[in-house]
N, C-alpha and C positions, 0 to 999 in steps of 0.2 A: 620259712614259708615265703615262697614268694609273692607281690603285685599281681598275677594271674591267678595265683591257688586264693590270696584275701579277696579278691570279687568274689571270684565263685565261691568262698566260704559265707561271705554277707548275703548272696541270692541263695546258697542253700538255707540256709537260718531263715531266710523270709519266708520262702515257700514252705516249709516244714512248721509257720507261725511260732518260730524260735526266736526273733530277733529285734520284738521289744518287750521289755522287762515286762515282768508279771504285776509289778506297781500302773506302770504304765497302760493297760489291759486293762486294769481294774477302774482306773480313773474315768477312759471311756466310757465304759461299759454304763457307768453311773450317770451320763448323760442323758438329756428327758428323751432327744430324736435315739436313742440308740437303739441299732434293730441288726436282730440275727439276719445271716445268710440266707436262710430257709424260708424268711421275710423277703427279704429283698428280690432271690428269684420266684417266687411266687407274685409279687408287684411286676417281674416283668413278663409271666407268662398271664398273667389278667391280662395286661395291656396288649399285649399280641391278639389275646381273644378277642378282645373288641375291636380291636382294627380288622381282623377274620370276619367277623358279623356284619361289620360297616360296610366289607367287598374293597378294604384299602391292601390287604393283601390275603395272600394264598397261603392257606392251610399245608404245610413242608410237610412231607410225609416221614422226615427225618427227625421231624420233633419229637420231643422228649425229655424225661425229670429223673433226677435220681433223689430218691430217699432210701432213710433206715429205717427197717421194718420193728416190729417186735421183739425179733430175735437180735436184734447188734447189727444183722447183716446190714448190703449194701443193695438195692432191687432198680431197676431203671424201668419207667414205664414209657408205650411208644405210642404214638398218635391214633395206631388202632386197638389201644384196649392193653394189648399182649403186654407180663412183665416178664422181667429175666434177674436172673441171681447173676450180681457180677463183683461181688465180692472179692474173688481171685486178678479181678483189675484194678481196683483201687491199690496204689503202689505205697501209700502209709496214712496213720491214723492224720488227726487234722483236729487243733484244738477246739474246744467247747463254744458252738454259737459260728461257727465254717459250716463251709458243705461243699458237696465235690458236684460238679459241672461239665457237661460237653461243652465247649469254647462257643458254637453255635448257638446255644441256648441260654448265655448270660448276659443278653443285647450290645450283643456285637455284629455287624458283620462282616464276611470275607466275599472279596469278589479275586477275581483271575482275571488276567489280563486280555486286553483285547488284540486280533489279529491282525496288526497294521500290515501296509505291503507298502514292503521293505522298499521297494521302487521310489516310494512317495517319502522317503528320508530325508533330511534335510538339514544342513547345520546353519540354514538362513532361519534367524527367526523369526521374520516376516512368513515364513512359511504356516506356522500356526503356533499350535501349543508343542511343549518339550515333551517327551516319551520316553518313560522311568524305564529304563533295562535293568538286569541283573546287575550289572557292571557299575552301576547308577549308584547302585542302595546304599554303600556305606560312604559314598563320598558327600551323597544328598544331593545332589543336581547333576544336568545332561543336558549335552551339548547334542542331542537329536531331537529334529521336530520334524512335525509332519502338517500338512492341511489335510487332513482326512479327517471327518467328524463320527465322533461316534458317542452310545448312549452315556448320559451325566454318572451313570453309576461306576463309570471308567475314570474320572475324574479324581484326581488324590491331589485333597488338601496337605497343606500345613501342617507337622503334628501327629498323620496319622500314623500307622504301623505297617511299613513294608517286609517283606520274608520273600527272598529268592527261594526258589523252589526247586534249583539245580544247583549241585557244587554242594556247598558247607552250609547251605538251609541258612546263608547270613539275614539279620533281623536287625532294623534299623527306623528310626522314626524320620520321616519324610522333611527336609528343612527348606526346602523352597518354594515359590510360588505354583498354585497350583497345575497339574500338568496329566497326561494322559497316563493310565496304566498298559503296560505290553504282554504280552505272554511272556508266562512262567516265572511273573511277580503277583503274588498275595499282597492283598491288602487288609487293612483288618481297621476298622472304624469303630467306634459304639454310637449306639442308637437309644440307652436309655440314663437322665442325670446320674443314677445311683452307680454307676461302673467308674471305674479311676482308670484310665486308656494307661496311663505310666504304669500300673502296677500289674500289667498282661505285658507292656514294652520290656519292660527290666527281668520277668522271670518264665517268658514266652522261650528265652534262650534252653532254658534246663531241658524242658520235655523237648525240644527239636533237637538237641546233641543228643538226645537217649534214640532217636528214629535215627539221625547221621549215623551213631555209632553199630544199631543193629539192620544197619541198610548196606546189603550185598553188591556191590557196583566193580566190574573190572572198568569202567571207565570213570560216565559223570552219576553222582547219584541222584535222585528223582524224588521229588515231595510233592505230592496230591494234595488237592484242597480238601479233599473228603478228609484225609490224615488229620489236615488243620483243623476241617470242623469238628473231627470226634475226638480231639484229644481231651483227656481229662483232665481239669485243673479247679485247684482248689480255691473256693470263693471264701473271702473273708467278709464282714460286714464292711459296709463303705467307709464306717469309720475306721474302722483298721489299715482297711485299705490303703486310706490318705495318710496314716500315720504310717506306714511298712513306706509307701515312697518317701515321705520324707526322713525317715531312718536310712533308706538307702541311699539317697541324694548325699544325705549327710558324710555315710558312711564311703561311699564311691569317692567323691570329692576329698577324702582323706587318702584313700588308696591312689589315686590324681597325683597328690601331693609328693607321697612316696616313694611312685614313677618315677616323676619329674626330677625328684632328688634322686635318685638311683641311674637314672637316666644320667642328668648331670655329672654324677660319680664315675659313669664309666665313658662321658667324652674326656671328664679329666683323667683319666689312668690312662685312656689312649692315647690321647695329647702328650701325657707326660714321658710315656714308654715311647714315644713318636721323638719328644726331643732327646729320650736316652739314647737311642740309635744314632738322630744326627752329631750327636756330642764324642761318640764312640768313632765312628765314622770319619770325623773331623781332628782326631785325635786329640781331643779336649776332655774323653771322659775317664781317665786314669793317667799320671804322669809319667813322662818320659825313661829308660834306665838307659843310660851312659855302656854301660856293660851288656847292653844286647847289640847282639848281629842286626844290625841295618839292612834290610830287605831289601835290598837293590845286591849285598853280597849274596844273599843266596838262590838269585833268581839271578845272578850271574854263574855260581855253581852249577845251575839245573841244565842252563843254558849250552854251559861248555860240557856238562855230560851229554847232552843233545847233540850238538857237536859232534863229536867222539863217536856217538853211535851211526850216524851219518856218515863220518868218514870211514866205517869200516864194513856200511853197507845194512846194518843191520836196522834204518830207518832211512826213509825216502825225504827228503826236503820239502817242506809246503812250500809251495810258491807264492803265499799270504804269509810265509812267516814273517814276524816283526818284533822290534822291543824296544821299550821306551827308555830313556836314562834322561838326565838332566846335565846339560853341557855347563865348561867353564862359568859361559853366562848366564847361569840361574835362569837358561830357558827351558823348557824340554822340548825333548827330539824324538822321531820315531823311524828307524831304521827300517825301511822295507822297499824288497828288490834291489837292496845295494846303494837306495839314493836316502838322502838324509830331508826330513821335513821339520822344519819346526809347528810344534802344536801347542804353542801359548795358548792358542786361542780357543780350545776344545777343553784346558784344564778348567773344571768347574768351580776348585776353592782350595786354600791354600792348604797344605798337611806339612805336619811334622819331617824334620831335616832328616829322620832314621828312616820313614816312609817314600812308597813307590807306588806311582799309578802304574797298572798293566791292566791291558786289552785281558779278556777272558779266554780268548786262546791261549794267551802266557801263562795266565794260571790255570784252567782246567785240563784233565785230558779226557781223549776224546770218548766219547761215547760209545756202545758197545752194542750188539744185540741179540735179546736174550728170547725166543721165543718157545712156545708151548710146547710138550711132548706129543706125541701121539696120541696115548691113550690117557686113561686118569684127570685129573684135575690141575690147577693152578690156582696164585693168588695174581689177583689183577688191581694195581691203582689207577683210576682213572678219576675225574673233578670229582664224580660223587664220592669218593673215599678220604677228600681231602676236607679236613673243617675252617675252613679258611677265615677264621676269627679265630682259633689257636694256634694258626699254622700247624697244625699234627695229624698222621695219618691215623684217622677212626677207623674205617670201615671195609679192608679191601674185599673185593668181591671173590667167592669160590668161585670159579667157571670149568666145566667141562671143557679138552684138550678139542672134543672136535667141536664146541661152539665159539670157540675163541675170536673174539674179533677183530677184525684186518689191521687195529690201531696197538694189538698189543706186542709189541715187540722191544719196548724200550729196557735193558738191563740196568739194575740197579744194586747199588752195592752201599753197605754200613756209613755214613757218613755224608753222601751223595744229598744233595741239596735239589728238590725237584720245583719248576717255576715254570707254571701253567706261562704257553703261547696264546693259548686261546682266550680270550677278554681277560688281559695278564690285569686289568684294576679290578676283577675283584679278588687278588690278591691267594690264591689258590697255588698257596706254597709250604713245602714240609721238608725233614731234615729222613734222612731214612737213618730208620736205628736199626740195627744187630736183626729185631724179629722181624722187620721185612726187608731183612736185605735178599732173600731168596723167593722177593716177589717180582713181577712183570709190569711194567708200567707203560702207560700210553702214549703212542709219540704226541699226541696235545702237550707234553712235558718238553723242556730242556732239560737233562738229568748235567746239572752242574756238578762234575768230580774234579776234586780238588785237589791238587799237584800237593808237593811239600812245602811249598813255600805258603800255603795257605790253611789255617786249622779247621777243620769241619763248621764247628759250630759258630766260629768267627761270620766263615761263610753262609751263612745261614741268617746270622742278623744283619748282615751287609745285603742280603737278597731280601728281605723284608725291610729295607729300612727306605723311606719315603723317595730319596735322591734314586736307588735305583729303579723302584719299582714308577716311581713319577716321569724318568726318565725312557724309563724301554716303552713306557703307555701311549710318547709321543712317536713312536712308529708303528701304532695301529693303523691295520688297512682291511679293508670290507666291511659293508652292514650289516649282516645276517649274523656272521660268528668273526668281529671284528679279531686278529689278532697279529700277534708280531712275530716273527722267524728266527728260527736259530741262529743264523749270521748276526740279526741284533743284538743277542743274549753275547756273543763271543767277541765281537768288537766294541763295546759298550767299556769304559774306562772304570777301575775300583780301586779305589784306596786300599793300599796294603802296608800294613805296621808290621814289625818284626813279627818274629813266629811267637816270642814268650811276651811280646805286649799285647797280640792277640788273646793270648790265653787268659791274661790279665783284664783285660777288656772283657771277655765272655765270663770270669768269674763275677764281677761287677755287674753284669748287667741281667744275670741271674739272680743273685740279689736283692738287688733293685725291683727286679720284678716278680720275686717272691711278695716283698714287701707288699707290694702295691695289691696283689691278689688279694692278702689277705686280708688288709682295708677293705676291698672289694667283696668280698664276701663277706665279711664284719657285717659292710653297711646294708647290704641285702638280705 
């Protein structure tokens, strides 16, 4: 079970009056002030009466009580007379000395927000007071104000209970100095001592996800106040009340704790897989073998087959071709267009004597394009198919042949290493296996395929590994959909260790990172 599932198991326990012991129940209970639900809202509907009588306020034609009758049932009565059976609404039983309640009728109130113009916005705060938006609620304070004045009942303290009423129905208690309510934020105050405001805040959440979740929206979904005022929820006596929040405080601030450590656990397993990469990359993370092929021979190999096929016509010469090697004088060099450069100065850090930097042109080849049939269907990778906290492809999309979209053409083959262009930091990269190597992928991709001088999955933690992905991040360009071009992906410099020290390295660093998973899920 995870931090998410123990909250909402300690708010389900509250609400269902599961969630302090029956010792504890009972000790209350024995207290001289102690007084049933059925008490308590009864105290607040007297006191409503008399203010009605006084002319301090207006008889709601929405008023109304629920009790159980004779029969067990559940009957609600309305401000004119009329009762109704609603037994088929109460959603479960409710321990001895509760009672169930519209949210309006257990001295509370909700107000809605007021219709500021928008003209009169203002992030000076000489301008007046601050204006709680949707956007506002869970961070607790808002950088908009307005001088527009409006009635005091718009006004939200300290403390009280906000509920956005668009999007995810988020519920959150107000932490800053007082400030104006907006449209399509709830507020929700209480108006009588005997209500516990924390104990509607903490379990207010349950009944608004049961409305989010049977709320039909192809867009934003929509919460009425009326919603809010007739929800049904279950009153507990006040002493319970105060005891269910501090059971929950208690019990929250352990699950806090939990987080934080869990939390903690997995910056360390990413840090520590962070520096298994550099260490690997840097050729420090498995030792050297005397008896492997030094990658500079077989990327001299690939080369002279390159060659060969050029001089017999059966490949055309890039006129960007080039190739790195390291001269007499331990400097390196990069051949291209015939003239010789030295680039000491672009070498980022030092690698093993059997290892070779190359450009991504030396090692990949080129890419291919594979697009949709006519008729029938396909499989599509695009950002959303990629999990990019496991690097792995989840999700590709089925698409119809003629709704195919204009970006799918990228082919992709068994071992092919894909590394999003588009905001390449958040790191939206995967290895393609065997079942979708016969899928279609987005040109938002570079499809990195890898010559022989480089082993798939080598390639792969080297495209994930901070140096390259930190490094191609510094040729982002635009603000909308920042990203970098395939020219960067293919001139961009990669450490390359023999073929069988690669392999060596990718057994290691599987691993390693088995290991570390299962710590990881241990601790969770």
């Amino acid at each position: 079970m995870n931090t998410k599932q123990l909250k909402a198991k300690v708010l389900d326990l509250a609400i269902h009056g599961k969630l302090l012991s029956p010792e504890t129940v009972a000790e209350l209970k024995k207290s001289p002030d102690y007084e049933t639900a059925d008490v308590l809202l009864e105290k607040i509907r007297k006191e409503k009466e008399e203010k009605i009588a006084k002319g301090e306020l207006k008889r709601d034609k929405k008023d109304s009580y629920i009790f159980v009758g004779d029969d067990k049932r559940h009957y609600e009565k309305f401000a004119d007379g009329t009762v109704k059976n609603i037994e088929d609404e109460i959603p479960f039983d409710v321990p001895e000395g509760w009672a169930w309640a519209r949210l309006n009728n257990v001295g509370l109130i909700t107000d809605t927000g007021y219709p500021f113009n928008a003209s009169e916005f203002s992030k000076d705060q000489t301008k007046g007071m601050a204006i709680i938006r949707i956007r506002d609620i869970l961070r607790g304070y808002s950088e908009t104000y307005s001088n527009e004045k409006c009635p005091e009942s718009y006004i939200v303290n300290k403390g009280e209970i906000l509920i956005g009423m668009d999007g995810d129905f988020n519920i959150a208690k107000w932490k800053s100095e007082p400030a104006l309510l907006n449209q399509r934020v709830c507020r929700i105050k209480k108006c009588h001592s005997s209500i516990n405001l924390d104990y509607f805040f903490y379990l207010l959440e349950i009944p608004l996800k049961e409305i989010n979740k049977n709320t039909s929206s192809v867009t934003v979904k929509h919460l009425s106040n009326k919603q809010i005022e007739n929800l049904l929820f279950p009153i507990p006596p006040i002493k319970i009340q105060n005891e269910i929040v501090a059971k929950i405080q208690q019990s929250l601030s352990l699950v806090e704790i939990i987080e934080n450590g869990r939390n903690d656990i997995e910056t360390t397993i990413k840090k520590t897989k962070s520096k298994i990469l550099d260490l690997a990359i840097h050729g420090k993370l498995v030792p050297q073998d005397s008896n492997d092929e030094p990658a500079s021979i077989l990327l001299e190999k690939l080369r002279a087959e390159k060659e060969e096929k050029i001089a017999k016509g059966e490949l055309k010469r890039d006129k960007n071709d080039s190739y790195i090697y390291k001269g007499s004088d331990n400097c390196y060099y990069e051949k291209l267009n015939g003239k010789e450069i030295c680039i000491d100065d672009e070498i980022p850090f030092e690698i093993p004597e059997s290892w070779i930097w190359k450009r991504g042109k030396e090692i990949f080849l080129p890419m291919f394009t594979r697009t949709p049939g006519k008729t029938g269907t396909f499989k599509y990778i695009d950002i959303d198919a990629i999990d990019n906290k496991q690097h792995k492809i989840i999700c590709p999309k089925t698409i119809e042949a003629i709704k195919a979209p204009s970006r799918a053409s990228r082919g992709v083959d068994t071992g092919d290493v894909l590394f999003s262009l588009v905001r390449p930091y958040l790191e939206n990269i995967a290895l393609i296996k065997e079942e979708h190597s016969d899928c279609i992928a987005s040109t938002g991709f570079y499809v990195c395929k890898p010559n022989r001088a480089i082993y798939p999955e080598y390639l792969f933690y080297l495209m994930t590994s901070k140096y390259v992905i930190k490094g191609l991040n510094e040729f982002m360009k635009g603000d909308n959909s920042p990203s970098i071009s395939g020219d960067d992906v293919s001139k961009w410099l990669y450490p390359i260790p023999p073929i069988e020290e690669q392999k060596r390295i990718v057994k290691i660093i599987k691993n390693l990172y088995t290991c570390l998973e299962q710590i990881q899920n241990n601790c969770i």
